[in-house]
LUMTI-121067 format. One line per 8 residues: number of its first residue (from 1); for each residue x, z, y of C-alpha. Coordinates in nm, 2 decimals. Layout:
<rs>
NUM = X Z Y | ...
</rs>
This chain:
<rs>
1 = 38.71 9.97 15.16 | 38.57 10.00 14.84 | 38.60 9.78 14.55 | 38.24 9.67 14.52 | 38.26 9.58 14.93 | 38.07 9.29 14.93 | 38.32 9.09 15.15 | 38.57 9.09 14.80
9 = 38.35 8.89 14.54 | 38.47 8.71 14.24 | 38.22 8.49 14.04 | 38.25 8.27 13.76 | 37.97 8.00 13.80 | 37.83 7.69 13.53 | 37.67 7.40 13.61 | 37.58 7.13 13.37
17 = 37.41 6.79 13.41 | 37.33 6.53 13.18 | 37.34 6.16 13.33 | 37.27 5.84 13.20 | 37.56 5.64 13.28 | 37.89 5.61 13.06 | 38.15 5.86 13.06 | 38.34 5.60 13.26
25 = 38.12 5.54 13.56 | 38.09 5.93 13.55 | 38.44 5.97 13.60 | 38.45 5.71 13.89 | 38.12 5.84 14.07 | 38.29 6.18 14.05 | 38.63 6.11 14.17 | 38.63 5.77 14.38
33 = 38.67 5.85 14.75 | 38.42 5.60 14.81 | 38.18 5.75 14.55 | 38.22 6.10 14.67 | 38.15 6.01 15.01 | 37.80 5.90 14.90 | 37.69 6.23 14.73 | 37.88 6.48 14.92
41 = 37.64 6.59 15.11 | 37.43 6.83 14.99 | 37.09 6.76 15.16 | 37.00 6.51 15.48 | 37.05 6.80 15.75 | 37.42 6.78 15.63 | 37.67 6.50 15.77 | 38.03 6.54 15.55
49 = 38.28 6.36 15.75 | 38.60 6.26 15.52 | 38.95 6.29 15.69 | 39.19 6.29 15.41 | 39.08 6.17 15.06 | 39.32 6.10 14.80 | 39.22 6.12 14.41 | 39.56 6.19 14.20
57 = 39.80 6.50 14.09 | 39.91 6.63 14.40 | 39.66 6.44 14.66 | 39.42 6.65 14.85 | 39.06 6.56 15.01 | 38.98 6.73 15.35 | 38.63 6.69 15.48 | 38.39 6.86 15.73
65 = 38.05 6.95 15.66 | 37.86 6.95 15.96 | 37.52 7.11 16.04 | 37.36 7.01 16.39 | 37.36 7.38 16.62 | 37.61 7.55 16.37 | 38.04 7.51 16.34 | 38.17 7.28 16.11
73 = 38.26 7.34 15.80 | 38.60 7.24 15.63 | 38.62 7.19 15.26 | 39.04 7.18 15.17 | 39.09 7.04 14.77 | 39.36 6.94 14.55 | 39.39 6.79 14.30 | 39.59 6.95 13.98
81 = 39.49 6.77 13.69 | 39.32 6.44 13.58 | 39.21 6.30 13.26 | 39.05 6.01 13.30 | 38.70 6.03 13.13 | 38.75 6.40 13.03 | 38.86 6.66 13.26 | 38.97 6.72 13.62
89 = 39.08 7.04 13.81 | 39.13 7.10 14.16 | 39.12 7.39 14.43 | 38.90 7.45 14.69 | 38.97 7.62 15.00 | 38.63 7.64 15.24 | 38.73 7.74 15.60 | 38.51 7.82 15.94
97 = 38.68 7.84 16.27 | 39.03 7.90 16.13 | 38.82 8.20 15.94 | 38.88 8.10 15.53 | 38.59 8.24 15.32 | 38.61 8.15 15.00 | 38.89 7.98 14.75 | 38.75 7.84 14.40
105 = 38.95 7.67 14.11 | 38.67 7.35 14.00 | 38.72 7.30 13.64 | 38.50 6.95 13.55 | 38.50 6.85 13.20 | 38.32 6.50 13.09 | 38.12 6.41 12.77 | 37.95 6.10 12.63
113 = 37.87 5.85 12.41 | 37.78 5.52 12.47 | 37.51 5.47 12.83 | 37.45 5.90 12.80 | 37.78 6.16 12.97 | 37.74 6.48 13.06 | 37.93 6.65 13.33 | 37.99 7.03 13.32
121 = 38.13 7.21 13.62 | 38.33 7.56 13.58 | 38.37 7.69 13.94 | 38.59 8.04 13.95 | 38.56 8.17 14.30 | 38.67 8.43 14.53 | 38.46 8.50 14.76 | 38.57 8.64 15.13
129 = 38.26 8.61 15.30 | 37.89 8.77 15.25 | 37.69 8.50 15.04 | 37.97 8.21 14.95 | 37.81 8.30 14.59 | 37.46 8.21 14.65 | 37.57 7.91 14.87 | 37.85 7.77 14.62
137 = 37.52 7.78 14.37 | 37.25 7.58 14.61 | 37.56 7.36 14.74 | 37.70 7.27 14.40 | 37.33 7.24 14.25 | 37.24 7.01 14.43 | 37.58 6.76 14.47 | 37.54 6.78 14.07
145 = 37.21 6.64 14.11 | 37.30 6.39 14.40 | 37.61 6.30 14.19 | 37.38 6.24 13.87 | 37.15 6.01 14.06 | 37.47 5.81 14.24 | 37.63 5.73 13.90 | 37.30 5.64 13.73
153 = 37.32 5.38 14.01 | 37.69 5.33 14.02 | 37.83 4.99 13.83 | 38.21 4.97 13.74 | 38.40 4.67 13.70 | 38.77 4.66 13.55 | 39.03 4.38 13.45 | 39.39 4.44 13.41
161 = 39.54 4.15 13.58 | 39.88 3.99 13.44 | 40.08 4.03 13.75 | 40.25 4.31 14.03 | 40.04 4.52 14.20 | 40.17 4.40 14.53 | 40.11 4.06 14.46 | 39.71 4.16 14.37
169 = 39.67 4.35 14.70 | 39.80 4.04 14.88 | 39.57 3.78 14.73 | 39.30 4.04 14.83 | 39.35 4.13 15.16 | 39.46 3.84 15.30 | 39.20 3.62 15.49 | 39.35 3.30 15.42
177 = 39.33 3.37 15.04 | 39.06 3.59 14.96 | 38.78 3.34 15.08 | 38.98 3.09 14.80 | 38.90 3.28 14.49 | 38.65 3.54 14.55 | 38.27 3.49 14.39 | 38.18 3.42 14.04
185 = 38.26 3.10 13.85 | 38.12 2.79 14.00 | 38.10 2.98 14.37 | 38.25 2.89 14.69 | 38.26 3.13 15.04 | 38.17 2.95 15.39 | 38.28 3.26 15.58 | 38.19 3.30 16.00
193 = 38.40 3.63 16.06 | 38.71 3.75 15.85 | 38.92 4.08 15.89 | 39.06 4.27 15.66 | 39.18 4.58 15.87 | 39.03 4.95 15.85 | 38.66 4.89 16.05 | 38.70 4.54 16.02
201 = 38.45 4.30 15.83 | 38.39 3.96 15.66 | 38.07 3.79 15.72 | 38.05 3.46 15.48 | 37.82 3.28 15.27 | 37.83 3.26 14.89 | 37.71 2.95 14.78 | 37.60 2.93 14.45
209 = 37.69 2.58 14.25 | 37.30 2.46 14.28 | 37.36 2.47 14.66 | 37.16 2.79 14.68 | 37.31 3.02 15.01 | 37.35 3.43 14.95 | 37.45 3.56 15.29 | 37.71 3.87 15.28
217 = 37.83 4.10 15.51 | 38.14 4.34 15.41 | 38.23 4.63 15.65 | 38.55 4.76 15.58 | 38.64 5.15 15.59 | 38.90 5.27 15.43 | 39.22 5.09 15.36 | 39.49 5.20 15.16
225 = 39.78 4.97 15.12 | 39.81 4.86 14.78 | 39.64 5.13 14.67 | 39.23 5.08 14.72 | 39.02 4.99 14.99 | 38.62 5.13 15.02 | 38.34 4.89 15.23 | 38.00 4.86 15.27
233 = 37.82 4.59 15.17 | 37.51 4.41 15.35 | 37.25 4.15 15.27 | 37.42 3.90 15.59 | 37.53 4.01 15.90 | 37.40 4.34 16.02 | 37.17 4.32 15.75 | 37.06 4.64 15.54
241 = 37.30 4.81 15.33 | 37.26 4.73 14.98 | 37.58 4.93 14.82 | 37.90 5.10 14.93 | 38.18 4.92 14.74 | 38.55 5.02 14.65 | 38.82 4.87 14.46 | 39.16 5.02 14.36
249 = 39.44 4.93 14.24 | 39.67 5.09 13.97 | 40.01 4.98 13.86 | 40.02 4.96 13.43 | 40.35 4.82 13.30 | 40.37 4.60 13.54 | 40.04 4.43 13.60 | 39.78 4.61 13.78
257 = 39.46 4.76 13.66 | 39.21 4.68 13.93 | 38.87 4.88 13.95 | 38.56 4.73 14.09 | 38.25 5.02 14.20 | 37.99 4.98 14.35 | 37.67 5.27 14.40 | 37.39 5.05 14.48
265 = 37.17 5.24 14.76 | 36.89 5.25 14.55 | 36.79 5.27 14.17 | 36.60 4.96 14.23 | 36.88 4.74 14.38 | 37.09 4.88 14.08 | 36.86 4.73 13.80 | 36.78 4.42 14.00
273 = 37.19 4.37 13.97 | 37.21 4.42 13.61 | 36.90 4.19 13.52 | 37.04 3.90 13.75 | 37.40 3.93 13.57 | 37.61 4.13 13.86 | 37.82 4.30 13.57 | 37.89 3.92 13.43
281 = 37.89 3.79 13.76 | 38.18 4.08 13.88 | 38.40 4.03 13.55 | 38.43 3.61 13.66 | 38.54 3.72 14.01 | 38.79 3.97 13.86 | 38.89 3.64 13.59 | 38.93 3.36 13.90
289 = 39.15 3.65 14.08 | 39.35 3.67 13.78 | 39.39 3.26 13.76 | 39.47 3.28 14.10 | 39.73 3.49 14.11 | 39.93 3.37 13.78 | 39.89 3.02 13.92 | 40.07 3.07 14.23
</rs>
């Protein structure tokens, strides 16, 4: 076997994107399980199905891409370095039938200024299969531009909230007490169906203090005790999907920094938020969660 046989390939490959969104909600579109799971895919003919996905030093994400008439796909990464709002690193081992054919090192480094961040990508791969080159450049072309378009439509809330993370989680995911301080000041919640579990859902009214009645729908994925939970949200029950939601929690001297996201399904629904208020709104429901739990 000869050195230039083409079943031994290394590659060095760039790709760059400039977004407008803030370095921040960059960061989150690009690591947030929830986030991920909504540009993943590289074009409609591909279903990515998530079975492990867990963003910090030493977690890994395991997913399967799946093409109708062709084997599945699995996609092995860890993760070995993150900067928040500068720089990840992770490994990528992609796999077919127990057959691996390529391994990669993903280098992403983050940029920005105020609403503008660019995202560059340094993929160094070794390539055991004909063509992983060409397909690591169409695949990662076009989740860079499926990830640019989810974080220009991506909103992220954050309030670090004067008390234990265990405490937080348990006003949250509790379906006595979430009801009781969830919704923006002035707000109450008439809810119909409540459970918190993984593929569970809450189906409850936010009534506004004119009287005015929002029907919601959550439908909740993942949950990760204490650590983040990702759902679905939906204009009243069974009603179209208007945003896939997550919110995690993060232990910081002993309060917890909570993270609200949300990637609005489309860029419309995204600017519709922002000119009714949703990023004020969000910040007062993060503020009566923080009353409530210091008060108790």
């Amino acid at each position: 076997m000869g050195l230039d046989d083409n079943r031994n390939r290394f590659a060095t490959l760039t790709f760059a994107r400039d977004v407008v969104a803030p370095a921040s909600v960059l960061w989150q579109a690009w690591t947030a399980p929830a986030a991920r799971a909504v540009w993943a895919a590289p074009t409609p003919s591909v279903t990515v199905e998530f079975l492990e996905a867990d963003t910090r030093i030493g977690g890994r994400e395991v997913s399967l891409c799946k093409v109708k008439g062709q084997p599945d796909i699995r996609c092995e990464s860890g993760w070995l370095e993150l900067q928040p709002e500068v720089r990840s690193v992770n490994y990528e081992v992609v796999s077919c039938e127990g057959v691996t054919q390529s391994a990669a090192l993903v280098t992403a480094d983050i940029s920005g200024t105020g609403e503008r961040s660019r995202l560059v990508l340094t993929v160094q791969l070794s390539s055991l299969a004909e063509d992983m080159e060409a397909g690591y450049r169409a695949g990662f072309g076009a989740g860079m531009d499926n990830l640019a378009s989810a974080a220009e439509r991506t909103m992220v809330l954050q309030r670090v909230i004067r008390a234990p993370r265990s405490v937080v989680w348990a006003a949250w995911m509790n379906p006595e007490t979430l009801p009781q301080w969830w919704g923006p000041d002035g707000f109450s919640c008439r809810t119909q169906k409540i459970d918190l579990r993984s593929g569970g859902q809450w189906v409850f009214d936010m009534i506004a203090p004119d009287g005015t009645v929002f029907p919601n729908h959550h439908l909740y994925g993942e949950v990760r005790p204490e650590e983040r939970i990702g759902y679905a949200l939906l204009w009243g029950e069974n009603g179209p999907k208007h945003a896939d939601a997550w919110a995690s929690f993060e232990d910081q001297d002993g309060a917890t920094k909570v993270t609200l996201g949300m990637v609005f399904s489309t860029a419309a629904e995204f600017q519709d938020a922002k000119g009714f208020g949703a990023v004020e709104l969000g910040l007062q429901t993060l503020g009566k969660l923080e009353r409530f739990v210091t008060s108790r």
